[in-house]
N, CA, C, O and CB atoms as a CASP TS submission, in Angstrom:
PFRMAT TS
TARGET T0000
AUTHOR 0000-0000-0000
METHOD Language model
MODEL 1
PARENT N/A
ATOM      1  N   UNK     1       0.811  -1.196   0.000  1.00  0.00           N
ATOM      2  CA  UNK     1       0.000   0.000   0.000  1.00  0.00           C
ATOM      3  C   UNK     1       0.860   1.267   0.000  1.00  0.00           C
ATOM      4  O   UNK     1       0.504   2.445  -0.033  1.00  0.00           O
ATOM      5  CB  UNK     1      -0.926  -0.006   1.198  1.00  0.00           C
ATOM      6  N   UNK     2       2.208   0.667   0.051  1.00  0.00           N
ATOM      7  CA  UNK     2       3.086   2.483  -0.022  1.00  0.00           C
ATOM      8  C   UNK     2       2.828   2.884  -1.130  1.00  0.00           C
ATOM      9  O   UNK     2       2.198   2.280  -1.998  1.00  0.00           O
ATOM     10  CB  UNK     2       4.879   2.719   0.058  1.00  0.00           C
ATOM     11  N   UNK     3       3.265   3.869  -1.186  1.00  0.00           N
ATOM     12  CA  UNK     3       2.495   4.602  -2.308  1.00  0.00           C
ATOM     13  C   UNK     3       1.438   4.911  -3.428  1.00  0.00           C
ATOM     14  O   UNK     3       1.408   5.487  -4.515  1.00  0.00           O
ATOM     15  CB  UNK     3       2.906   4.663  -2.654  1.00  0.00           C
ATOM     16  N   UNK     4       0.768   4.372  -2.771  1.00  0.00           N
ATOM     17  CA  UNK     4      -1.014   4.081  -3.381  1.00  0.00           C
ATOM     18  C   UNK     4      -1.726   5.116  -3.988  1.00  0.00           C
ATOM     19  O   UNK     4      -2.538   4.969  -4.902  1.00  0.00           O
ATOM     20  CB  UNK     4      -2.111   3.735  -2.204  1.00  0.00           C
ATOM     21  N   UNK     5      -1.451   6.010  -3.538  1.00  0.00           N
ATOM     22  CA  UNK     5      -1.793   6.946  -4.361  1.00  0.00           C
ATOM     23  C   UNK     5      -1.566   7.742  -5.232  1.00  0.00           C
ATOM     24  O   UNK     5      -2.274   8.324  -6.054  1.00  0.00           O
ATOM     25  CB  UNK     5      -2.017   7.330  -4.074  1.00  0.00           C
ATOM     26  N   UNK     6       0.271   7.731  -4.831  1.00  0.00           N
ATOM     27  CA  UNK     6       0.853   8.355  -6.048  1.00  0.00           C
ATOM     28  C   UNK     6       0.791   7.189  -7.504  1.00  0.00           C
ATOM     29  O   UNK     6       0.412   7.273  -8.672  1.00  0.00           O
ATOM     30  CB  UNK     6       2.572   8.802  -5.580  1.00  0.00           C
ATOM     31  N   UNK     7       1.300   6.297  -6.766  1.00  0.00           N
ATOM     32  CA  UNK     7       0.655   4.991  -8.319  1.00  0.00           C
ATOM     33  C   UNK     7      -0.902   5.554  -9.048  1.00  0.00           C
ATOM     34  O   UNK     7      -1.229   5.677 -10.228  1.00  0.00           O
ATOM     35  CB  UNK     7       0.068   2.809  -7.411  1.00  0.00           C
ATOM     36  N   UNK     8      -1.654   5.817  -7.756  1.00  0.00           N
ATOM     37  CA  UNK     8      -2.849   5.908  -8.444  1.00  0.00           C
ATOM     38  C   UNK     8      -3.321   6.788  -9.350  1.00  0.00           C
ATOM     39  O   UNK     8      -4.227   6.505 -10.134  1.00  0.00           O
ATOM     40  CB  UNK     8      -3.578   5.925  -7.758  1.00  0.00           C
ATOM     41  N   UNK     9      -2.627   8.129  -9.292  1.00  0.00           N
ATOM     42  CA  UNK     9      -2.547   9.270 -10.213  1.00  0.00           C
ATOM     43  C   UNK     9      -1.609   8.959 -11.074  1.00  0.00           C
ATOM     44  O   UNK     9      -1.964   9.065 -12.248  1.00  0.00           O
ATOM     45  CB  UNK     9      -2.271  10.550  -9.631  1.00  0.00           C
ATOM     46  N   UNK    10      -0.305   8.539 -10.853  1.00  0.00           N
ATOM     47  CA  UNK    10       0.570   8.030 -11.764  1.00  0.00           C
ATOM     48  C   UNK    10      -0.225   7.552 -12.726  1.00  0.00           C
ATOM     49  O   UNK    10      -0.060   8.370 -13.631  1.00  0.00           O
ATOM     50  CB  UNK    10       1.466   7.087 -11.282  1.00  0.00           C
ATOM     51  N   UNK    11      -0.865   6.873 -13.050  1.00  0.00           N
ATOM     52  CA  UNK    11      -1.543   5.863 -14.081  1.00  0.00           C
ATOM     53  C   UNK    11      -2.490   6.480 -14.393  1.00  0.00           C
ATOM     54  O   UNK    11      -3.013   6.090 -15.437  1.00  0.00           O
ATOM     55  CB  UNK    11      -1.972   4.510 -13.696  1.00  0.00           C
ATOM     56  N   UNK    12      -2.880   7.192 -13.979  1.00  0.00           N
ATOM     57  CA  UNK    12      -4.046   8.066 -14.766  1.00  0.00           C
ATOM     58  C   UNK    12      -3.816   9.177 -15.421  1.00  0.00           C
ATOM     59  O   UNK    12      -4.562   9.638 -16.286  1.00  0.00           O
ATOM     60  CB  UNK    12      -5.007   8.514 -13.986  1.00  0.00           C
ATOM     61  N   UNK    13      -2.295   9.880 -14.868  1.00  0.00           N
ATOM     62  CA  UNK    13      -1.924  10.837 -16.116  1.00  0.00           C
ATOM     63  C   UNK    13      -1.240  10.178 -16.658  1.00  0.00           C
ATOM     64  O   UNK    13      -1.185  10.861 -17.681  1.00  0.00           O
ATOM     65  CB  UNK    13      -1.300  12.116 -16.007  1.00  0.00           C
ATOM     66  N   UNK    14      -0.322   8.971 -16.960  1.00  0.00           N
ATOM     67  CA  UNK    14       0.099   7.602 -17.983  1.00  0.00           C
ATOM     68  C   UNK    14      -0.713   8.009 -18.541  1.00  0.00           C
ATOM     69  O   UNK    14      -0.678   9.013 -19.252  1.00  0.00           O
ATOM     70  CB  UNK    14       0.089   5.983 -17.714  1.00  0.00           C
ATOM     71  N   UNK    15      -2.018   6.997 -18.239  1.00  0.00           N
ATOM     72  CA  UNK    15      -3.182   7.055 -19.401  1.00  0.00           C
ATOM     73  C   UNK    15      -3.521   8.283 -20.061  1.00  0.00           C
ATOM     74  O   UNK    15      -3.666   8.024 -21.255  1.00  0.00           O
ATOM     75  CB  UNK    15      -4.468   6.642 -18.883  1.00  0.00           C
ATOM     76  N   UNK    16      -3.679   9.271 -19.875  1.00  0.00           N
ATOM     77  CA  UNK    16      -4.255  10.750 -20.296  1.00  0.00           C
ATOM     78  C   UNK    16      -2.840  11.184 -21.199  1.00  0.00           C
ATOM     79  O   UNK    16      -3.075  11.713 -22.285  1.00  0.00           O
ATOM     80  CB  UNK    16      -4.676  12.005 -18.683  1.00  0.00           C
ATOM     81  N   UNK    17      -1.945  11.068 -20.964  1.00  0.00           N
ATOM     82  CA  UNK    17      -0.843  11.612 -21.947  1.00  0.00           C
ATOM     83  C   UNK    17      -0.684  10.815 -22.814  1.00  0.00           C
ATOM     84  O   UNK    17      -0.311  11.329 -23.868  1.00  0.00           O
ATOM     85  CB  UNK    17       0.429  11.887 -21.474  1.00  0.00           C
ATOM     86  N   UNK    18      -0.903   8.916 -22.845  1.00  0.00           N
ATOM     87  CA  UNK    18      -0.447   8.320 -23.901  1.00  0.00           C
ATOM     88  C   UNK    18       0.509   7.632 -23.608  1.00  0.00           C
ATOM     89  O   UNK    18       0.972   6.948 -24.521  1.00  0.00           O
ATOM     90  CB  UNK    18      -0.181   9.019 -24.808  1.00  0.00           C
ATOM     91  N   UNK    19       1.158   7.552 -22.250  1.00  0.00           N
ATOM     92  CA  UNK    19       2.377   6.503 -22.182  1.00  0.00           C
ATOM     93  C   UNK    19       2.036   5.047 -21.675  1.00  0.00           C
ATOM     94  O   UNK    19       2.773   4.099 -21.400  1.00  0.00           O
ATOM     95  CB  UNK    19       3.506   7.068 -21.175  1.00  0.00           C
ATOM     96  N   UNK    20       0.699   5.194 -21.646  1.00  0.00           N
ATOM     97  CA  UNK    20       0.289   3.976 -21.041  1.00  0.00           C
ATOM     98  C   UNK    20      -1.291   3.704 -21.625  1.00  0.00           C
ATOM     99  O   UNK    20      -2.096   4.633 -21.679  1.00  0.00           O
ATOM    100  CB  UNK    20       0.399   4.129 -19.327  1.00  0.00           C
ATOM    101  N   UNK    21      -1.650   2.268 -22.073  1.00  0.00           N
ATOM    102  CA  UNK    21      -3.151   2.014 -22.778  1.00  0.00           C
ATOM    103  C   UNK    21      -4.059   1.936 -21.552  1.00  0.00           C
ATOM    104  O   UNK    21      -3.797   1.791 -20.358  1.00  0.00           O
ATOM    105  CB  UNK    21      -3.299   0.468 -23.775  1.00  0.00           C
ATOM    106  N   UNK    22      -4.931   2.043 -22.057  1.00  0.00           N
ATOM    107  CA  UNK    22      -6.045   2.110 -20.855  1.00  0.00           C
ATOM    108  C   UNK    22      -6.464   0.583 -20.330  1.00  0.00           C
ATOM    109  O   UNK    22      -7.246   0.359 -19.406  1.00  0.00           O
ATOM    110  CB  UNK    22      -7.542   2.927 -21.464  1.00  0.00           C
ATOM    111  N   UNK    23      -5.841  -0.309 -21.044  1.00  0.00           N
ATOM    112  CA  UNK    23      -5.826  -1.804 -20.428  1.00  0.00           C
ATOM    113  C   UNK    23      -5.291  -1.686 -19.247  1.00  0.00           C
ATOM    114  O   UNK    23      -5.732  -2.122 -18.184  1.00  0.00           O
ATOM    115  CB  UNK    23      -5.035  -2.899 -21.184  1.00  0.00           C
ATOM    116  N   UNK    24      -4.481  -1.183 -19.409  1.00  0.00           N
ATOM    117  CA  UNK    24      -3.484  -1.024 -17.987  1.00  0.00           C
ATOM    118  C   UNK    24      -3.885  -0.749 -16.750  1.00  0.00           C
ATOM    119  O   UNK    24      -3.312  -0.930 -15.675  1.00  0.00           O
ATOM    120  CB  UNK    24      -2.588  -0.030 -18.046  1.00  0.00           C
ATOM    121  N   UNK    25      -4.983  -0.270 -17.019  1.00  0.00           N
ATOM    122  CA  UNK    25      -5.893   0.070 -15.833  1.00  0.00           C
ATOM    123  C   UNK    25      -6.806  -1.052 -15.352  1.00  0.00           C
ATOM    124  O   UNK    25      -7.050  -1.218 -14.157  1.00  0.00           O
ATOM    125  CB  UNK    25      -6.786   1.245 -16.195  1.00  0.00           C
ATOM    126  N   UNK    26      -7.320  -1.841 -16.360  1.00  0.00           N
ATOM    127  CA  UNK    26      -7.930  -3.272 -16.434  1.00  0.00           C
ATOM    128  C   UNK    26      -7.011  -3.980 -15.443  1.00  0.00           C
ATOM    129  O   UNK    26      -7.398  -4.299 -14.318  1.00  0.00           O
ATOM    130  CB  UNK    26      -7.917  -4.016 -18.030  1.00  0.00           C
ATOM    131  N   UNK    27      -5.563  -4.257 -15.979  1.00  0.00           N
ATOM    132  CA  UNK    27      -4.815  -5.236 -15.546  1.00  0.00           C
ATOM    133  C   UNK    27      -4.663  -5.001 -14.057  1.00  0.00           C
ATOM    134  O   UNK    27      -4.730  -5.864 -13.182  1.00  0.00           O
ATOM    135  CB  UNK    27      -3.563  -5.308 -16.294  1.00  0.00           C
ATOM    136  N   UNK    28      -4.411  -3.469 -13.872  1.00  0.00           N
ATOM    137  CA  UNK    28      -4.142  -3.095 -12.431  1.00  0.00           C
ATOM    138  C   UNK    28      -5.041  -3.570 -11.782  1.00  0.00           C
ATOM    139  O   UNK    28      -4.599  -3.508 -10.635  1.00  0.00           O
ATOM    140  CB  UNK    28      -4.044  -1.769 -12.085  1.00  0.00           C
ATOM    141  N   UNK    29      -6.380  -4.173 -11.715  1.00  0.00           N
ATOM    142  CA  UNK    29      -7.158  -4.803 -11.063  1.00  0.00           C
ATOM    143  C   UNK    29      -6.446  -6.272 -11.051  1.00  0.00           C
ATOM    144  O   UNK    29      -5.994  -6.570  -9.946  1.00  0.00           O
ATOM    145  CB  UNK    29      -8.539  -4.641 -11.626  1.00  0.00           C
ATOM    146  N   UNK    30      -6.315  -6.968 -11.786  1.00  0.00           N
ATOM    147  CA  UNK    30      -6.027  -8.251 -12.185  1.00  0.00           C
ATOM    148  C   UNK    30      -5.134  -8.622 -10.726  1.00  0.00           C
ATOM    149  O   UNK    30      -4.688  -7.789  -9.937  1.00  0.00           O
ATOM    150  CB  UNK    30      -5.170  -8.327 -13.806  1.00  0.00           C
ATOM    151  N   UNK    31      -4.995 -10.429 -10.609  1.00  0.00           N
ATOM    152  CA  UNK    31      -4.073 -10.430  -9.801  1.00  0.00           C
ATOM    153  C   UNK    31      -2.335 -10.354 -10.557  1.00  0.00           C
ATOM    154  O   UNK    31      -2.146 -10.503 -11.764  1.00  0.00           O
ATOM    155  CB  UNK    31      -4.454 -11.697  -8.975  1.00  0.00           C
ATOM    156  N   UNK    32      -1.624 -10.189  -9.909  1.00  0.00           N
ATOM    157  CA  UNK    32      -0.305 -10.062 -10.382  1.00  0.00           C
ATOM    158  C   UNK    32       0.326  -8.379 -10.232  1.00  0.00           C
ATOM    159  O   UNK    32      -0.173  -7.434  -9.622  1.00  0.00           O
ATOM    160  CB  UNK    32      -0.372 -10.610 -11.979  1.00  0.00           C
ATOM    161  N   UNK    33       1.337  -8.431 -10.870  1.00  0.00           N
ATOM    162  CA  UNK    33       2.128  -7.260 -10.605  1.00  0.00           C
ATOM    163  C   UNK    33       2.175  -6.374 -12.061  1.00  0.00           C
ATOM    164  O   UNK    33       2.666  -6.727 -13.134  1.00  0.00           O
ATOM    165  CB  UNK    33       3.682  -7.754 -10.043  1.00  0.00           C
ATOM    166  N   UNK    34       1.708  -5.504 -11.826  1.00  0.00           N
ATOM    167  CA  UNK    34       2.107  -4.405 -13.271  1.00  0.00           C
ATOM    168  C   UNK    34       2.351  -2.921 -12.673  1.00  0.00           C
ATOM    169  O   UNK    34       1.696  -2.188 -11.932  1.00  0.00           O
ATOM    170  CB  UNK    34       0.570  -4.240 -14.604  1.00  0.00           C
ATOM    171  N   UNK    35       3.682  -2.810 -13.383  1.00  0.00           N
ATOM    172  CA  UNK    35       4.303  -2.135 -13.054  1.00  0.00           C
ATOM    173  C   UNK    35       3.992  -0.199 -13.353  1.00  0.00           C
ATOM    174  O   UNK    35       4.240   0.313 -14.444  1.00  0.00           O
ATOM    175  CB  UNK    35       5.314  -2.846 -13.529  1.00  0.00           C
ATOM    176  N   UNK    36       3.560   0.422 -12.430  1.00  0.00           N
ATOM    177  CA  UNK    36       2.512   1.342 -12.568  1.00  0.00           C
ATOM    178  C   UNK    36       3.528   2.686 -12.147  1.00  0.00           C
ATOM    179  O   UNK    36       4.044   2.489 -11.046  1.00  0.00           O
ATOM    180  CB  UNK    36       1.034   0.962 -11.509  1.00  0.00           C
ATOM    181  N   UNK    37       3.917   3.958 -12.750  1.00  0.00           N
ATOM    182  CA  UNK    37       4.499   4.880 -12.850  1.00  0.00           C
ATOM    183  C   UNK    37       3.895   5.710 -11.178  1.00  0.00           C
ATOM    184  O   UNK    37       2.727   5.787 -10.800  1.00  0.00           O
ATOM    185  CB  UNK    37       4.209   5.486 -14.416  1.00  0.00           C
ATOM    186  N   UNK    38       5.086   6.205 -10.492  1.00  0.00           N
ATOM    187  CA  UNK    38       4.493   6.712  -9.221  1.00  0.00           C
ATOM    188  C   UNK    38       4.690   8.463 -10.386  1.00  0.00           C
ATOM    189  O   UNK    38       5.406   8.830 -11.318  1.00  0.00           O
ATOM    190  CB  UNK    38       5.692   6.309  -7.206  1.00  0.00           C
ATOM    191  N   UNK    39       3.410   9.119  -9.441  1.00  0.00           N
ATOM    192  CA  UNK    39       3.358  11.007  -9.468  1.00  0.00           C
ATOM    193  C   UNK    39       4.333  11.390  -8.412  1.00  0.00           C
ATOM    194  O   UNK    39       4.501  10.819  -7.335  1.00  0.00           O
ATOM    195  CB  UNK    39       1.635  11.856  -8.972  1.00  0.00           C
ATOM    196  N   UNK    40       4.947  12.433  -8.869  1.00  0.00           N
ATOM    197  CA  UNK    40       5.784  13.411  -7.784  1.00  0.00           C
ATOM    198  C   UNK    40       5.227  13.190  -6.845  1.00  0.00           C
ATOM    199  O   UNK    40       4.099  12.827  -7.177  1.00  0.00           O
ATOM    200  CB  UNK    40       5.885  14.896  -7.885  1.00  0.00           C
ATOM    201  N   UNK    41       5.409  13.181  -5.039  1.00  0.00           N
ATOM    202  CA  UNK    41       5.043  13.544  -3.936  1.00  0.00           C
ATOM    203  C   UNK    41       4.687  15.358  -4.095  1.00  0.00           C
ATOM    204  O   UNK    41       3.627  15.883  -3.754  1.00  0.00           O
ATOM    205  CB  UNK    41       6.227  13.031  -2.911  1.00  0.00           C
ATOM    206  N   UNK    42       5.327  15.741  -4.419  1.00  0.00           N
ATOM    207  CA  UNK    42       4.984  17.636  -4.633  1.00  0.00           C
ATOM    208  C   UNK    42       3.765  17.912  -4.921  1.00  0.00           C
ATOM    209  O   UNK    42       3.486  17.468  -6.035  1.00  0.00           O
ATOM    210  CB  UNK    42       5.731  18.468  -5.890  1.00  0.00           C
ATOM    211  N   UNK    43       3.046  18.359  -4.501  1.00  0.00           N
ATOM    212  CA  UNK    43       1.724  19.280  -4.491  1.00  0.00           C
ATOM    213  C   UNK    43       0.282  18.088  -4.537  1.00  0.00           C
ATOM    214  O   UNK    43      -0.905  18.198  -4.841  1.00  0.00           O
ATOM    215  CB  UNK    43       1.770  20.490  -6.153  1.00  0.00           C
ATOM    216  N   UNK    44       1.236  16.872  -4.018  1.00  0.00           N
ATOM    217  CA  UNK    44      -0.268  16.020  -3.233  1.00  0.00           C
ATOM    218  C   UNK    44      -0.828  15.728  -1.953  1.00  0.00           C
ATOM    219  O   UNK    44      -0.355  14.984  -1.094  1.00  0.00           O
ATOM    220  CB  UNK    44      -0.319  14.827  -3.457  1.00  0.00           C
ATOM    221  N   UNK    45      -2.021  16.477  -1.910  1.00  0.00           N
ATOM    222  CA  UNK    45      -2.470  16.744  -0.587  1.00  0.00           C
ATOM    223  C   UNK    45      -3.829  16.374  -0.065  1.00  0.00           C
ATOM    224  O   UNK    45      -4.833  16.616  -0.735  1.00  0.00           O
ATOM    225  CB  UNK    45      -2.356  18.007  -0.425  1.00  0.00           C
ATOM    226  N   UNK    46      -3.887  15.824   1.052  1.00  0.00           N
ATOM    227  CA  UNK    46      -4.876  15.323   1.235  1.00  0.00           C
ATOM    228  C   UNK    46      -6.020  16.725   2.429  1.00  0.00           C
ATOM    229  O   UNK    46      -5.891  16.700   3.652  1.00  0.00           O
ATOM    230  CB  UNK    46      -4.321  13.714   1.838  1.00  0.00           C
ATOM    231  N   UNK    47      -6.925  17.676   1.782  1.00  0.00           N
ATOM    232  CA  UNK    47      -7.244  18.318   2.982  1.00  0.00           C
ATOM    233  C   UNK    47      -8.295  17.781   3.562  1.00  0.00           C
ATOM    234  O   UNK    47      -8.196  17.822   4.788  1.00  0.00           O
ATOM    235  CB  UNK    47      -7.449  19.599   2.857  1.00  0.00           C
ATOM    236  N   UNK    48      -9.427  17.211   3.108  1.00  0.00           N
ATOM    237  CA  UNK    48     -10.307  16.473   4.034  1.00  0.00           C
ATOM    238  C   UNK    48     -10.494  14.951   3.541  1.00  0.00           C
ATOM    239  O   UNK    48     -10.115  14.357   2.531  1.00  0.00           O
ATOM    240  CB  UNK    48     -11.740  17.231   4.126  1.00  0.00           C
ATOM    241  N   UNK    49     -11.278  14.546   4.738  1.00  0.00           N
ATOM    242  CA  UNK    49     -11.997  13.337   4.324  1.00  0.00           C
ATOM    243  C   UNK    49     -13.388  13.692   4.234  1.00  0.00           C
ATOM    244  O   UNK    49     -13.494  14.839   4.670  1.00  0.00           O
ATOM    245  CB  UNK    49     -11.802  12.162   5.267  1.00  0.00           C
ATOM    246  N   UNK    50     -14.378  13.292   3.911  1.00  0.00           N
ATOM    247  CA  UNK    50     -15.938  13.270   3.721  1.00  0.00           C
ATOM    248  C   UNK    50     -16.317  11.968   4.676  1.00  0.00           C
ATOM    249  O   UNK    50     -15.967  10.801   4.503  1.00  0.00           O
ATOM    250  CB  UNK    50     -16.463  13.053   1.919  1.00  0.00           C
ATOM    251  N   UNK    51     -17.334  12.655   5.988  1.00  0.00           N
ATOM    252  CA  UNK    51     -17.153  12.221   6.649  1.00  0.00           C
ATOM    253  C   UNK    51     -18.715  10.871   6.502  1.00  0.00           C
ATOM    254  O   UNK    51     -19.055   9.861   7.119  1.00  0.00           O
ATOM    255  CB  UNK    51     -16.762  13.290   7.642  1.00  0.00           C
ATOM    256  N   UNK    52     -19.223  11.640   5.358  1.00  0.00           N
ATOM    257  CA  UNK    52     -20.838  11.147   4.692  1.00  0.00           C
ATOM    258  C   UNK    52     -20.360   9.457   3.641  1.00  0.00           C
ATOM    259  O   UNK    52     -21.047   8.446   3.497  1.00  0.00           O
ATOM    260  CB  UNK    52     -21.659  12.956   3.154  1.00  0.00           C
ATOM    261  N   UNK    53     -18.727   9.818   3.001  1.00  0.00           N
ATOM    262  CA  UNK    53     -18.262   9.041   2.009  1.00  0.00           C
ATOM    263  C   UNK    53     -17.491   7.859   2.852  1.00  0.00           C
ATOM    264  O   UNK    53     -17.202   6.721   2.482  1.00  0.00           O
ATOM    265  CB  UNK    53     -17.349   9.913   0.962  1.00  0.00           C
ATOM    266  N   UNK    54     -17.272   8.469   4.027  1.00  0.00           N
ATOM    267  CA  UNK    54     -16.411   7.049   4.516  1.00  0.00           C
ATOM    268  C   UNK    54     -17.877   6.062   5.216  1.00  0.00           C
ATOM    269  O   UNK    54     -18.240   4.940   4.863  1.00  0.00           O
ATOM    270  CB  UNK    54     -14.832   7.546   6.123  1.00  0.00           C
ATOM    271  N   UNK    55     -18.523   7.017   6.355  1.00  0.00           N
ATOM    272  CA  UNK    55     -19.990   6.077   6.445  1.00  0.00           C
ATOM    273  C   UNK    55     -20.568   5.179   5.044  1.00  0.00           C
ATOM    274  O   UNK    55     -21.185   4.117   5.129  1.00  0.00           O
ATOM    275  CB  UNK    55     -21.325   7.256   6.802  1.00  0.00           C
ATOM    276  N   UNK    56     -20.197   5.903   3.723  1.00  0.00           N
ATOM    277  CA  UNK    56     -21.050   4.972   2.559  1.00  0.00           C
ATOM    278  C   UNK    56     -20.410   3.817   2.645  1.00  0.00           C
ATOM    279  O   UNK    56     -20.910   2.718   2.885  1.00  0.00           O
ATOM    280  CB  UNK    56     -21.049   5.460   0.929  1.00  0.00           C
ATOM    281  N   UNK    57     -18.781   4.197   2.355  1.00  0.00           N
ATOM    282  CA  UNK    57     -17.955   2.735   2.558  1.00  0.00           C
ATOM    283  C   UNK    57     -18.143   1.315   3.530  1.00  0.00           C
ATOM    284  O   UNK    57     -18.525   0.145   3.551  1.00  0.00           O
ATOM    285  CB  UNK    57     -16.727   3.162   2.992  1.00  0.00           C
ATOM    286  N   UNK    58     -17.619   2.302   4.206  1.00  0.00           N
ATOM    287  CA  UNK    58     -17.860   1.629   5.459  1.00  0.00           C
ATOM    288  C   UNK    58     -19.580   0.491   5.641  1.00  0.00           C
ATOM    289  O   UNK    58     -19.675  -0.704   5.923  1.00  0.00           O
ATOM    290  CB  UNK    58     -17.827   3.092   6.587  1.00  0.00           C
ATOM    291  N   UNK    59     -20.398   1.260   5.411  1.00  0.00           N
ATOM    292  CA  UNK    59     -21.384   0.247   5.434  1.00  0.00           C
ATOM    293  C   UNK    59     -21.479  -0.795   3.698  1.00  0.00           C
ATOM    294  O   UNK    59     -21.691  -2.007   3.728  1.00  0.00           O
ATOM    295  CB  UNK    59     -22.930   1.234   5.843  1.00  0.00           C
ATOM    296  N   UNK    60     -21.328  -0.215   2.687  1.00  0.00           N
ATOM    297  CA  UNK    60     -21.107  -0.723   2.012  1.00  0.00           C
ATOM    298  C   UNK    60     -20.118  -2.093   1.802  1.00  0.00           C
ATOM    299  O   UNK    60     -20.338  -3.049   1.059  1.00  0.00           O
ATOM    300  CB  UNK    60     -21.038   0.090   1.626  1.00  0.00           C
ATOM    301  N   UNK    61     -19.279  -1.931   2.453  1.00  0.00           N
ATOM    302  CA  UNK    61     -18.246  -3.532   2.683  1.00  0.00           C
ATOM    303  C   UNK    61     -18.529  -4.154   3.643  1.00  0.00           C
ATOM    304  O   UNK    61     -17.748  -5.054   3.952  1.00  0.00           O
ATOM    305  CB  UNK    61     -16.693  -3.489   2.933  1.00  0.00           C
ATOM    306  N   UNK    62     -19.573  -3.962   4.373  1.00  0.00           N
ATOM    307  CA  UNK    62     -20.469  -4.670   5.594  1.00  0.00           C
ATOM    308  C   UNK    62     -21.107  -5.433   4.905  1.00  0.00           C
ATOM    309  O   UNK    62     -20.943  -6.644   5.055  1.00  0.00           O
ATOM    310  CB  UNK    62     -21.459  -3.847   6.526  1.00  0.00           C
ATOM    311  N   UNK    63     -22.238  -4.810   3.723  1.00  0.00           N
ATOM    312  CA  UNK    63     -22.882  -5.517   3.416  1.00  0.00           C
ATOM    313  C   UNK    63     -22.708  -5.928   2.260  1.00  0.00           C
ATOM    314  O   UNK    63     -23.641  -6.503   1.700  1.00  0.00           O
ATOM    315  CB  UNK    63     -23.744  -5.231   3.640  1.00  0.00           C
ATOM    316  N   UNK    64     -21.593  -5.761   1.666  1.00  0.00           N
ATOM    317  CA  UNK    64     -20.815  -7.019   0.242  1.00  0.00           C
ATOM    318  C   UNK    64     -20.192  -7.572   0.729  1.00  0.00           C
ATOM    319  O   UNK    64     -20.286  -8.774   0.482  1.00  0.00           O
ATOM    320  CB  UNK    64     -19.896  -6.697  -1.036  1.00  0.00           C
ATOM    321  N   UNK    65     -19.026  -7.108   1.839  1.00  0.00           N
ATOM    322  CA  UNK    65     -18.479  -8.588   2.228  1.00  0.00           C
ATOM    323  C   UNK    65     -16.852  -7.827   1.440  1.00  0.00           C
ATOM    324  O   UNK    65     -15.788  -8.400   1.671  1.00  0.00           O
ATOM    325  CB  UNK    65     -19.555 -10.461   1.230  1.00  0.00           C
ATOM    326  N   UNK    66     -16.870  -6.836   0.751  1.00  0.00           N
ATOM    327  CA  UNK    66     -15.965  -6.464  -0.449  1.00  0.00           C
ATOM    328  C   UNK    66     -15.589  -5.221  -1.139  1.00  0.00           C
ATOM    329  O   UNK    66     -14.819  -5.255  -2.098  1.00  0.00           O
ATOM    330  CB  UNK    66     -16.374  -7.026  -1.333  1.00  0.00           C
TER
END
């Protein structure tokens, strides 16, 4: 989970510029390892959480299980 989020933007400006197909995003679900471009740490910031969006979660994987 280190760097989870910078992977996670990583791959989405991949995808948006063209250095990466949008399968890639498919696969990143898949099991196995694909190798996913980290974003700068610089100017990523987390200022809130939503405190309405984590309750959705939160009950939501209660009742999938997932």
């Amino acid at each position: 989970m280190i760097h989870q989020i910078r992977k996670m933007v990583g791959l989405v400006i991949a995808i948006v510029r063209g250095f990466a197909p949008e399968t890639t995003l498919i696969e990143a679900f898949q099991k196995g390892k694909v190798d996913i471009p980290r974003a700068p740490a610089l100017g990523l910031l987390l200022e809130n959480v939503s405190r309405s969006y984590v309750l959705y979660q939160l009950n939501h994987y209660q009742i999938t299980g997932g």
